[in-house]
C-alpha positions as CSV (number, residue, x, y, z in Angstrom):
1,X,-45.6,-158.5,263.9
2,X,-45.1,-157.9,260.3
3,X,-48.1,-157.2,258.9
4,X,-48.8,-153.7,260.4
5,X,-45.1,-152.7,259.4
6,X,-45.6,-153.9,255.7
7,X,-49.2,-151.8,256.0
8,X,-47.1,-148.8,257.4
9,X,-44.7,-148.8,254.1
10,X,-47.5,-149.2,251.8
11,X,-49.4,-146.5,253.5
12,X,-46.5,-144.2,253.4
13,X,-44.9,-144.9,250.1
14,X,-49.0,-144.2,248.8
15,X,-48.9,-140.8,250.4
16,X,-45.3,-139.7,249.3
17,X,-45.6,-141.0,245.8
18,X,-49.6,-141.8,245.1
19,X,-51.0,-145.0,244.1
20,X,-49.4,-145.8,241.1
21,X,-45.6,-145.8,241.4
22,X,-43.1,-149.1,240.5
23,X,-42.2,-148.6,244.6
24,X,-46.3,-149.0,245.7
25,X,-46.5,-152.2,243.8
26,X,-43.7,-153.6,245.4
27,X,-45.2,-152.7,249.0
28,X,-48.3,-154.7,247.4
29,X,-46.0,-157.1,246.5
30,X,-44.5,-157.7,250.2
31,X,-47.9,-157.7,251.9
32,X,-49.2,-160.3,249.6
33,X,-46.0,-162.2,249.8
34,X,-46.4,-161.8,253.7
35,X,-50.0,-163.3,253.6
36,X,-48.8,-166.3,250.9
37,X,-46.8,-166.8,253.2
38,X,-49.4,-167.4,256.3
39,X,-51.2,-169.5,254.2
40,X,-54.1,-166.3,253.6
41,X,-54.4,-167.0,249.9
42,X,-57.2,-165.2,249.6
43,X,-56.0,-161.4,251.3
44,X,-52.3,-162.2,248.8
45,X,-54.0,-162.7,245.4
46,X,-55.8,-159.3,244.9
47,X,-52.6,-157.7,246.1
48,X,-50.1,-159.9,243.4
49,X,-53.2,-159.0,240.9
50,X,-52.7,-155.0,241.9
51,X,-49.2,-155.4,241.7
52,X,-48.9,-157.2,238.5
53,X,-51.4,-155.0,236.8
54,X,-49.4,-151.6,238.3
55,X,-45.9,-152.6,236.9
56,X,-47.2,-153.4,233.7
57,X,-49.1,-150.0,233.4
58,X,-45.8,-148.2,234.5
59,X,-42.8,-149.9,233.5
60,X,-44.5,-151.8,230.2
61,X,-45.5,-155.2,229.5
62,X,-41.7,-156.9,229.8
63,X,-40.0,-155.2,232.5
64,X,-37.5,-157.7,234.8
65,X,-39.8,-156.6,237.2
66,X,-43.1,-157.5,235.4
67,X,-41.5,-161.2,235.1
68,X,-40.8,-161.2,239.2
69,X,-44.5,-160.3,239.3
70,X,-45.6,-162.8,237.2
71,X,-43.4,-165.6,239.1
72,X,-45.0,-164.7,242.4
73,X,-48.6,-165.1,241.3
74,X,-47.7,-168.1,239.8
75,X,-46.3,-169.1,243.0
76,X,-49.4,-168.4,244.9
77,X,-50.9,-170.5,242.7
78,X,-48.7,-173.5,243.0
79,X,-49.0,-172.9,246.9
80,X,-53.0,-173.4,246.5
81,X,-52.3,-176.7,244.2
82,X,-54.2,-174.3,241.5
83,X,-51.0,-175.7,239.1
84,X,-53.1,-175.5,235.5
85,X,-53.4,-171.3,236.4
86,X,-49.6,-171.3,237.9
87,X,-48.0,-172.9,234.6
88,X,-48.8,-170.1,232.0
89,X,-47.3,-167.3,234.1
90,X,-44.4,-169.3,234.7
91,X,-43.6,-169.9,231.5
92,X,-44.8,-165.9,230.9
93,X,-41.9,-164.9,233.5
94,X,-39.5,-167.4,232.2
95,X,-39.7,-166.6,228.5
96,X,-39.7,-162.7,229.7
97,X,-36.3,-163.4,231.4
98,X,-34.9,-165.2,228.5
99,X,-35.4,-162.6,226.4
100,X,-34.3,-160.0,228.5
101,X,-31.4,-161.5,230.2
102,X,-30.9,-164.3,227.7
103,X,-30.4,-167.6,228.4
C-alpha cells in the first residue's frame, strides 16, 4: 500500500520542483528505504545511489544530509551482508557528523 503513495510524492515533488531538488532526493530516499525494507535490494540501491549523488551535487560534499545519505546506503549494504562496501560509508557519515556536529 505504500509504494504507489511514495511513487505519488516523488512524481509530484519532480513536477513542482524538477529533478534535482534536496526534497526529490529525499522521495528517492523513502522509496528505496521502502524497498530495503521488503527485502528488494536491488530496486533500493540505484535510488540511495541517485539520492546520494543529488545531495552532494546540491547541498555540497558534507551536508548533515549527505552523511544521512551515506548511512542509508551503507545500511543497505549491511542488510545484503555486503559489510566490506557498508564500512567505508559508515565511517564517511560518521566522521562527516563529527565534524559537523562534533563529537
Amino acid at each position: 500500500a505504500a509504494e504507489p503513495l511514495y511513487q505519488e510524492a516523488l512524481a509530484m515533488r519532480q513536477a513542482l520542483l524538477g529533478d534535482r531538488h534536496p526534497d526529490v532526493a529525499q522521495s528517492l530516499n523513502n522509496l528505496a528505504e521502502l524497498y530495503r525494507s521488503q527485502g528488494r535490494y536491488e530496486a533500493a540501491e540505484p535510488l540511495y545511489q541517485e539520492a546520494l549523488a543529488m545531495k552532494k551535487a546540491l547541498l555540497g560534499e558534507t551536508h548533515p544530509s549527505v552523511a544521512t545519505s551515506l548511512n542509508n546506503l551503507a545500511e543497505l549494504y549491511r542488510s545484503q551482508g555486503r559489510y566490506e562496501a557498508a564500512e567505508p560509508l559508515y565511517q564517511e557519515a560518521l566522521a562527516m557528523r563529527q565534524a559537523l556536529l562534533g563529537d
